[in-house]
N, C-alpha and C positions, 0 to 999 in steps of 0.2 A: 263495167265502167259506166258512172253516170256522167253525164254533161251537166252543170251549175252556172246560170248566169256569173260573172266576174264578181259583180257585186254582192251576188248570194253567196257566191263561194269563201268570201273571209269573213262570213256570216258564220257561216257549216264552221267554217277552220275555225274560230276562236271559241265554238259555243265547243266543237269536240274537245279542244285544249281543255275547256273548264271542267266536263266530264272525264279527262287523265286518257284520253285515245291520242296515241300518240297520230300524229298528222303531220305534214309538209304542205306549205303554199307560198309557192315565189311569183313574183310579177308576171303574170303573161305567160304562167306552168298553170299544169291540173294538179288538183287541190288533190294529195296522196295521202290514204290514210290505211294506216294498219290495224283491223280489225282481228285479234288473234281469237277472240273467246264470242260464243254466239251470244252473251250479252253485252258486248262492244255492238255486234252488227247490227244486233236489234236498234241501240243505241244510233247507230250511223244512221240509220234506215228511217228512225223516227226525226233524227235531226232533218233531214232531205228531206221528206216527207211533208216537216213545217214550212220550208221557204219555197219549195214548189209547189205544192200545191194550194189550190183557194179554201177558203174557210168551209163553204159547200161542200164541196171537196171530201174535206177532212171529218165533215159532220157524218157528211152521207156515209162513208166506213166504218167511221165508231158504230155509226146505228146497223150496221151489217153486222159488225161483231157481234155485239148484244142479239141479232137474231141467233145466234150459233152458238149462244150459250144456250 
């Protein structure tokens, strides 16, 4: 279970819609998504991933990846 700021979370929820993950988000509920295939998750994971974390952040890991190839 993640925690999403409010405003990040109908972020998460419309961007997952537009990728076909089905999801749930009502007023003042946690944003429910059903992630059945591990390329949903991935999916979920990278959607989270962009509104939480800072650009730094996101750089500094990509350039981890690239080490480990």
């Amino acid at each position: 279970m993640l925690e999403i700021d409010s405003a990040d979370r109908w972020q998460v929820y419309f961007r997952l819609c537009e990728l076909g993950i089905p999801c749930r988000c009502s007023s003042h509920q946690p944003l429910q998504v059903e992630a059945s295939t591990p390329q949903s998750a991935i999916q979920v994971w990278s959607v989270v991933m962009q509104v939480s974390k800072s650009r730094i952040e996101l750089a500094d890991w990509l350039d981890n990846c690239w080490l480990l190839v």
